[in-house]
Structures are given as structure tokens and as C-alpha cells.
TORNUDREN-923040 format. One line per 8 residues: for each residue x, y, z of N, C-alpha, C. Coordinates in pm, whole numbers. Layout:
% residues N
X,Y,Z,X,Y,Z,X,Y,Z ~ ... $
END
This chain:
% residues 243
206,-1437,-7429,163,-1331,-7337,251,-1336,-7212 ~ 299,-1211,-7141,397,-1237,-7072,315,-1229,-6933 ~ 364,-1277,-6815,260,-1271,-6699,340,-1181,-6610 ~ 251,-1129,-6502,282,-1003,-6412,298,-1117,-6230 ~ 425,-1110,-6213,443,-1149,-6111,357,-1058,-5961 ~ 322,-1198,-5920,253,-1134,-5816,310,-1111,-5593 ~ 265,-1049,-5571,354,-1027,-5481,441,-884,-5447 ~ 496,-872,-5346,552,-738,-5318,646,-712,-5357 $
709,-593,-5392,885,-619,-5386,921,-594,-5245 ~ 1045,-610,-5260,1177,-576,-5117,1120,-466,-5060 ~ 1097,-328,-5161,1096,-215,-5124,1014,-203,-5028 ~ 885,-260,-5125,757,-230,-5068,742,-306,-4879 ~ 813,-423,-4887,793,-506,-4808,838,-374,-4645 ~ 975,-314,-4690,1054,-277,-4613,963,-128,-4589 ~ 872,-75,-4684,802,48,-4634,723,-11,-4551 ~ 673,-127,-4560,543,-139,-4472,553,-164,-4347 $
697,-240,-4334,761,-277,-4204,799,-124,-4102 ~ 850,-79,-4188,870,55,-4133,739,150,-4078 ~ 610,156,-4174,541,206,-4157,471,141,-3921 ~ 527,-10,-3948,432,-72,-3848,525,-39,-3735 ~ 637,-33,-3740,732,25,-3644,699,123,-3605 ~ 653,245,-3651,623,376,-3643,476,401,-3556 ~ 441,319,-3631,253,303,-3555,294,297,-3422 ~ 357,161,-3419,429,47,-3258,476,186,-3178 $
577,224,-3224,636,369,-3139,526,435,-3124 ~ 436,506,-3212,381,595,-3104,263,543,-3021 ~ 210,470,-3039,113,345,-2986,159,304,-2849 ~ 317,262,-2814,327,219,-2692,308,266,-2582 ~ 378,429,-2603,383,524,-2508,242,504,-2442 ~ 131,562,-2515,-18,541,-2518,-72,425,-2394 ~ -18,319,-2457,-24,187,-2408,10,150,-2298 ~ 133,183,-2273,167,190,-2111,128,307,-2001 $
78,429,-2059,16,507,-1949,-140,448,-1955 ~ -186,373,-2021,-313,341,-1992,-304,203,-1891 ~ -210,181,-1868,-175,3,-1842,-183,72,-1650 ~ -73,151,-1645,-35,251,-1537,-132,318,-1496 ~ -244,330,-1561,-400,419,-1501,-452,324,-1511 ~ -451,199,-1516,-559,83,-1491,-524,34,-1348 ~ -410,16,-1379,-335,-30,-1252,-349,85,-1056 ~ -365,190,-1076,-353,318,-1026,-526,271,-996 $
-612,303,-1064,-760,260,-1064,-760,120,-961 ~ -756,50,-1012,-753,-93,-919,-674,-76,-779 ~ -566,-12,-774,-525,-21,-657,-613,55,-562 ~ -668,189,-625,-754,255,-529,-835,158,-522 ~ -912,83,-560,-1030,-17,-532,-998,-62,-407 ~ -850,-120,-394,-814,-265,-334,-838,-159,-180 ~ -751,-37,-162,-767,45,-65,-868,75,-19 ~ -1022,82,-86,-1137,135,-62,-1212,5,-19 $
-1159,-117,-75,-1212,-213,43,-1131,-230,135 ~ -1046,-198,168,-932,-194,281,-1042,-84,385 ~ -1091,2,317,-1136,39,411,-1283,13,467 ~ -1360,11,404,-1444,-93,432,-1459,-213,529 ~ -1329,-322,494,-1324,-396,572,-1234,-333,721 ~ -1181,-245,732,-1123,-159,827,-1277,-108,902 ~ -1393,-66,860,-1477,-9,919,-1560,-123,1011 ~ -1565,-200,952,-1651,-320,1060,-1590,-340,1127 $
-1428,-405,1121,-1334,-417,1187,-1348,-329,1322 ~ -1421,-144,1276,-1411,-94,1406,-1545,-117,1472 ~ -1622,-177,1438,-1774,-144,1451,-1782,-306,1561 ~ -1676,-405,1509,-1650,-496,1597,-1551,-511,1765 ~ -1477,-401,1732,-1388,-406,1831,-1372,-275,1899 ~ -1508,-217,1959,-1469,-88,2061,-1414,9,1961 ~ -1432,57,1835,-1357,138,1790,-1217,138,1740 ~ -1130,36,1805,-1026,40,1723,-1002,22,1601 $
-866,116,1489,-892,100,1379,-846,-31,1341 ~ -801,-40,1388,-716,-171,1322,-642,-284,1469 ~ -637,-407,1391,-562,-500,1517,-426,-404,1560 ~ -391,-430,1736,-278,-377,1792,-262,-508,1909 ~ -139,-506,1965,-102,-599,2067,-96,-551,2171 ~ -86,-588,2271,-68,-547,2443,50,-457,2453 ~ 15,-309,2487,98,-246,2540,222,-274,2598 ~ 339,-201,2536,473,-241,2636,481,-201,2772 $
493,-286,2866,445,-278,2978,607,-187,3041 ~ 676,-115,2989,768,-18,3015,714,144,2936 ~ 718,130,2787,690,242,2674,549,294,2723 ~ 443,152,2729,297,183,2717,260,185,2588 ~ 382,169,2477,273,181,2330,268,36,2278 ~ 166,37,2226,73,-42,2179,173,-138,2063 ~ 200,-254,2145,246,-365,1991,204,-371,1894 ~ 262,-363,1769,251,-383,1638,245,-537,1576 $
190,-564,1483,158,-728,1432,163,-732,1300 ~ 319,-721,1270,425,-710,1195,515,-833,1156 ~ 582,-797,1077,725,-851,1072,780,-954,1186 ~ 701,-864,1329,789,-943,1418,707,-1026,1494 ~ 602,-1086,1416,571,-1219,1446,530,-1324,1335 ~ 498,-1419,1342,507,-1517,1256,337,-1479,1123 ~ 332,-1544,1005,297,-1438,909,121,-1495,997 ~ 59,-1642,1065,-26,-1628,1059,-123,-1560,1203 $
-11,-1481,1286,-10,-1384,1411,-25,-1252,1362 ~ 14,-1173,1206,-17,-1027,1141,-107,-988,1148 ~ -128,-819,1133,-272,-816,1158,-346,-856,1015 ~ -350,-867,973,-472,-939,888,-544,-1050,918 ~ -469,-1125,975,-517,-1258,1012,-606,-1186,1160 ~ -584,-1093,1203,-695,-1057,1284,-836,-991,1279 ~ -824,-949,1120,-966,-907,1094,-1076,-1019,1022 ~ -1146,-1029,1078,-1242,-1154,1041,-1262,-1099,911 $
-1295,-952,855,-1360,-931,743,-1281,-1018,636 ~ -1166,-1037,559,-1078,-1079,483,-1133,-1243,487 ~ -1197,-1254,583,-1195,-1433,563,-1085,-1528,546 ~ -953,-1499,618,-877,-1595,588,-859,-1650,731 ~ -879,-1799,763,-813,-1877,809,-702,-1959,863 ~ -632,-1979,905,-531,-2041,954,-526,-2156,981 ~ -440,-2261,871,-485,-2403,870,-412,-2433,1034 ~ -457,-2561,1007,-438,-2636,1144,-416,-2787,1115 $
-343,-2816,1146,-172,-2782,1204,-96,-2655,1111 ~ -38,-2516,1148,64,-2450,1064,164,-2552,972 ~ 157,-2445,851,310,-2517,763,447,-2504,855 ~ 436,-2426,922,592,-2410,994,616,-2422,1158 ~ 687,-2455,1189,729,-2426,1383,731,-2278,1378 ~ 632,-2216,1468,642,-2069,1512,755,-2054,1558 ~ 817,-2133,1650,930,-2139,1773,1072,-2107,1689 ~ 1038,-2184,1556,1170,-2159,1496,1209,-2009,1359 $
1067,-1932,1428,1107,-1751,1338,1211,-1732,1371 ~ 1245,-1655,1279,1355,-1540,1312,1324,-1405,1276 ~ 1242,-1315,1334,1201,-1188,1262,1326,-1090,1181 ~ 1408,-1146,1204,1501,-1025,1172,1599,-1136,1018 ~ 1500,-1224,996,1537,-1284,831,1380,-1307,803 ~ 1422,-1246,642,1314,-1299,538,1304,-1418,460 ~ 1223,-1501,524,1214,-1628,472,1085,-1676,413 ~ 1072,-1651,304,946,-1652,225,913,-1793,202 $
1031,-1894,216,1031,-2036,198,943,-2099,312 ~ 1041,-2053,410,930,-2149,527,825,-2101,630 ~ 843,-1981,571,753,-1904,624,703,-1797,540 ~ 609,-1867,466,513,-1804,353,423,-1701,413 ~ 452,-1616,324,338,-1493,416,215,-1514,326 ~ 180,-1579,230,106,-1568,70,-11,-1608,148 ~ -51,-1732,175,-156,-1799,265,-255,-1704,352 ~ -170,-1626,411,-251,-1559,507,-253,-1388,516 $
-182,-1345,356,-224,-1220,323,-354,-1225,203 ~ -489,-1171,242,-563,-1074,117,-557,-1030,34 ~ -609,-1106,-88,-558,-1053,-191,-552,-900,-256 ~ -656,-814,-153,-658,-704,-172,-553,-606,-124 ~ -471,-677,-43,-309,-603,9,-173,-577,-107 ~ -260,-607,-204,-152,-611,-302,-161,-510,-409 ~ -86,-431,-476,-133,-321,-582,-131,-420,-699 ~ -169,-425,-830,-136,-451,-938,8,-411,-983 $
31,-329,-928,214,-216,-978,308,-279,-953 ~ 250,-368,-798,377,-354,-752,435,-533,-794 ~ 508,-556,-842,538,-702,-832,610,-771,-770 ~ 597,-906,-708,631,-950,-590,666,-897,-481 ~ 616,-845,-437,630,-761,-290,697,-836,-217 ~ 781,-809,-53,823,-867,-3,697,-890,114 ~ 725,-985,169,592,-1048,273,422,-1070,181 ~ 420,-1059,72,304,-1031,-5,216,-907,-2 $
258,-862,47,153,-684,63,240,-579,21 ~ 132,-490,-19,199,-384,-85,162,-270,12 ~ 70,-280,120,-2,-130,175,91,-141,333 ~ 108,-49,406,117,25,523,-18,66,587 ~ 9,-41,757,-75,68,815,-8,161,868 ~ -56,286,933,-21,453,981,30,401,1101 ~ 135,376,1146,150,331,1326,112,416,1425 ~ 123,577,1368,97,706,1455,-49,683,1507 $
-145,591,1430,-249,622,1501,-324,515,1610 ~ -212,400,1589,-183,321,1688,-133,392,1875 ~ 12,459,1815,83,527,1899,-12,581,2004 ~ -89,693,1878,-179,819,1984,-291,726,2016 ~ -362,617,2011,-441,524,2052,-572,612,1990 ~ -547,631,1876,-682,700,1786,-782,578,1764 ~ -929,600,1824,-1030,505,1778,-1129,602,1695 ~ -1216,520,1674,-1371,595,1600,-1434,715,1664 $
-1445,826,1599,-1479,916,1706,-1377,1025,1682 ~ -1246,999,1713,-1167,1093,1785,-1157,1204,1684 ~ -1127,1299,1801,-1122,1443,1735,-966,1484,1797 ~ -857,1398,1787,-761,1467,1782,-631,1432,1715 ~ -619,1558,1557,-594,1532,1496,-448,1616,1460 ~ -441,1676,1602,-305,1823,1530,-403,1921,1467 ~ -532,1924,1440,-559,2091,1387,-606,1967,1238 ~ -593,1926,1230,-612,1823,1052,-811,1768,1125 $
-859,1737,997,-973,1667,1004,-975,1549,969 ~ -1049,1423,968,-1064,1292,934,-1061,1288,773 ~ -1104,1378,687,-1022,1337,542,-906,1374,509 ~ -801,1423,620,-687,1453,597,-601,1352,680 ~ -620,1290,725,-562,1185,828,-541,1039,748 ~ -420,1029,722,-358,901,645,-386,756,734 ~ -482,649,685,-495,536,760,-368,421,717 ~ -358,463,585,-262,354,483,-216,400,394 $
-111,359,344,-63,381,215,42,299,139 ~ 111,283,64,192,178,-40,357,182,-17 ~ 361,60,11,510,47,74,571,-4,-29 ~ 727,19,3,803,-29,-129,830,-137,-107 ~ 865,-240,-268,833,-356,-275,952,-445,-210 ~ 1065,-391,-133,1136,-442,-125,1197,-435,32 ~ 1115,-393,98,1075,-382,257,998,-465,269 ~ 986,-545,416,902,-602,477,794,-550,553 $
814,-437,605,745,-345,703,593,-379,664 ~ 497,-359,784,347,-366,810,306,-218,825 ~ 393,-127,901,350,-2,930,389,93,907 ~ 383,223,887,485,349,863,444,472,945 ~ 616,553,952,594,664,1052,649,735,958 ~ 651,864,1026,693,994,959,852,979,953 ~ 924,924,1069,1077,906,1060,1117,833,932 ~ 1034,728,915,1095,573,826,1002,653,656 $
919,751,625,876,745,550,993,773,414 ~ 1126,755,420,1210,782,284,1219,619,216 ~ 1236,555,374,1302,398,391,1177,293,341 ~ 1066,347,355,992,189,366,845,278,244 ~ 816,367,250,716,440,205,762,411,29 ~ 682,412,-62,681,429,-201,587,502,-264 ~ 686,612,-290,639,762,-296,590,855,-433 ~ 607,741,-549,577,757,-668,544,665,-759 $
470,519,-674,440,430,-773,361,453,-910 ~ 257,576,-887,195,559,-1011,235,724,-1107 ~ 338,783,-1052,385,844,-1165,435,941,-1066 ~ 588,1005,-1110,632,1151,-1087,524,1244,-1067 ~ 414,1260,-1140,372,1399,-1082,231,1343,-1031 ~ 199,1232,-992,70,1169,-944,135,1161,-781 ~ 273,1074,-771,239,998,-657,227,852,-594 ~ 133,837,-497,85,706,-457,-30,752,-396 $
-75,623,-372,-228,643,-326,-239,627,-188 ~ -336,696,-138,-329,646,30,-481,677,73 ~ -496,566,210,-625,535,247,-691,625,344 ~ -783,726,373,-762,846,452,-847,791,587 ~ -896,872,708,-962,822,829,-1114,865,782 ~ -1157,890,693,-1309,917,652,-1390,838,559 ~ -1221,754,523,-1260,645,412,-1212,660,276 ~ -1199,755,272,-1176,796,89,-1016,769,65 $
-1002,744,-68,-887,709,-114,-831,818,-189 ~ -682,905,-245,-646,1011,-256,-508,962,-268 ~ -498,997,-466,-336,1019,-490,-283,1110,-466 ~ -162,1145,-385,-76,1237,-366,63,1233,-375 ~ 121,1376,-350,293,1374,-377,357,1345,-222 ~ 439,1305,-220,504,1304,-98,492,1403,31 ~ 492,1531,-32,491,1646,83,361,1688,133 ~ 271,1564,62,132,1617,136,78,1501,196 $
155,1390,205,102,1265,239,161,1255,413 ~ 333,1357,396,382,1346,547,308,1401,577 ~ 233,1525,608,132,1560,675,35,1495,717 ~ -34,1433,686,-139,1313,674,-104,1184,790 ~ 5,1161,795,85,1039,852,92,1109,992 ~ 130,1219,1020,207,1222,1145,130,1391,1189 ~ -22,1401,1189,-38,1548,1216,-10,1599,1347 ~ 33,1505,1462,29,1525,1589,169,1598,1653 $
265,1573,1533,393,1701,1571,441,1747,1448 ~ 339,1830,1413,386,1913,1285,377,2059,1398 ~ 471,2095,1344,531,2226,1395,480,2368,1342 ~ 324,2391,1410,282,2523,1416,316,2628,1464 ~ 328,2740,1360,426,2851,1385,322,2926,1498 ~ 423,3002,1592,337,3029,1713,292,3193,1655 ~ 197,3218,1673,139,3348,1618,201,3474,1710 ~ 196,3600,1626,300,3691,1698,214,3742,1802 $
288,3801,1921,218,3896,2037,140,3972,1959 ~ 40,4046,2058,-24,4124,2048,54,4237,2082 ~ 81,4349,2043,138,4494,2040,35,4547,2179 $
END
């Protein structure tokens, strides 16, 4: 009796391989816009406790939105707590909500910054940024954060309350939004928004996400987010005489 070998042939082996390739292709596409809307999802989270912890923040300090430094005693505007001081002087480390601490003794000599080099070595920003400053998208950020605060509303010395907005209302008024990963920057203006702003992390026709003054979080395209950032010199067309 003759016996029937068992097992595949070549052929078969090579349809099936093919067949799983094919699946794989159209499967990935799939796969990575869902990866990219998970990611997009979570980041709005991280923003919506950003704001949150932004709201006590004002409920603690007279209304202001956020930490600012002593006025330039020439300009009059309000120091920023940035880049250009050491990482556990940023503002984060000034909002109690975040709960982070500042060991004692520092890892580093303050005395020996240099704001104008990035030195992630000896001067770790990781320690004393929130883990909620970070998108899922973005990977390794520079300084560890991925968000922008609005400096304009530093500038105009906007607290809780205010009603002046350029003609815009408090859900149109940008508090934050997602900086690119390869800037250091803490804050953004309407000038720097090509340079430091990241203007399509979660897709060409989505956008990025940004944190508004009413609280709510809102993906948008670029040309609706400058508005948002800087409503205080947008250029209203002056209405014609009266005949």
C-alpha cells in the first residue's frame, strides 16, 4: 500500500505566505491610524488635566493663570520660567498641583547653567517635569515636555475673570498647546509660532491639540489656532463711513 505524504507543498506554503502579507498590508494602515487616535485621545487627557491643575493653580494665586516672574523693571513685562532658568526654577515646579518636589541638596550647581546650551546631562529637566507635559506622539522631547504655555497672556497680564480678549471669548482663547520636539521653549507667541509651535502632530487635516481659557481641549489647523494665541492684535477691518 503506498502512503500519502503529509504536509504542504512549496506552492501551497508560498500561497499562504502571500495570502498573510496581504492581510499585514491592509491591516497596518488600519493599525497605525488607530495607534495615532489613541495617542491624539490621551494627549487631550494630559491637556485637560493641565487644565485642571491650571485652575486651582488660579484659585490659589489671585487669579493668575499660570506661574510668571517679576516684571522687567525697564519693559514692565512679566518674566517667563523657561529655558532661562535652571529646570528646578520652571514653571511647573511652581504649581503645587503636579506634586513634584525638589530634592535637597540639587543634582547640579545652579551657578554653573548656561541657558543658551542644552544639557540634558547635568541638568536633567526629567525630575522636575509632570508626567502629564508630555504627548504620547511626541518622543523624547527636548527639556521633557511637549506643551507651550500662551506668553500673550502673560504679556497682557490676563487673570480669572478677564474680559479682554480682542473681540474673541474664553473658549476661543489658546492657554497651551504642543511644541515641537526639538525646541526647548516653555512658551509661544504669534511671531515664533512657525519656529517652536507643532502644527500637525496628529495628522494633516486634524492638526494639534490645544488647551483653551474655559478649559476645554480642541484639535485644530494652524490658521485657527493663530487666532487663539494672539487675539489682542489681530487686525480688524475698520467698517466703512456712513454715506
Amino acid at each position: 500500500m503506498s502512503r500519502k505524504r503529509a504536509g504542504f507543498s512549496l506552492v501551497e506554503l508560498l500561497v499562504v505566505i502571500g495570502i498573510i502579507a496581504i492581510l499585514i498590508g491592509l491591516l497596518l494602515p488600519t493599525l497605525t491610524r488607530a495607534r495615532k487616535q489613541a495617542n491624539s485621545v490621551a494627549c487631550q487627557s494630559n491637556l485637560r488635566q493641565l487644565g485642571i491643575i491650571l485652575q486651582t493653580y488660579v484659585n490659589e494665586n489671585r487669579g493668575w493663570l499660570f506661574p510668571v516672574g517679576p516684571p522687567d523693571p525697564i519693559t514692565h513685562v512679566l518674566k517667563t520660567l523657561g529655558d532661562n532658568v535652571t529646570p528646578d526654577d520652571r514653571w511647573p515646579m511652581h504649581v503645587a498641583g503636579f506634586g513634584i518636589r525638589a530634592p535637597n541638596p540639587l543634582p547640579y550647581n545652579p551657578a554653573a547653567y548656561n541657558p543658551n546650551v542644552y544639557d540634558p546631562i547635568h541638568f536633567n529637566p526629567e525630575p522636575f517635569t509632570p508626567k502629564i507635559l508630555k504627548c504620547p506622539s511626541d518622543q523624547e522631547p527636548y527639556e521633557a515636555h511637549s506643551y507651550l504655555l500662551n506668553q500673550h497672556l502673560a504679556d497682557e497680564r490676563i487673570r480669572a475673570g478677564s474680559k479682554n480678549f480682542g473681540g474673541l471669548t474664553s473658549s476661543e482663547v489658546i492657554v497651551a498647546g504642543e511644541k515641537l520636539t526639538n525646541v526647548r521653549d516653555y512658551y509661544m507667541e504669534k511671531d515664533e509660532f512657525d519656529r517652536i509651535v507643532e502644527q500637525y502632530r496628529h495628522g494633516l487635516q486634524l492638526g494639534s491639540n490645544y488647551l483653551y481659557l474655559d478649559g476645554h481641549v480642541g484639535t485644530v489647523l494652524p490658521r485657527e489656532a493663530l487666532v487663539g494665541i494672539d487675539p489682542w492684535d489681530l487686525k480688524v477691518p475698520t467698517p466703512p463711513a456712513t454715506p
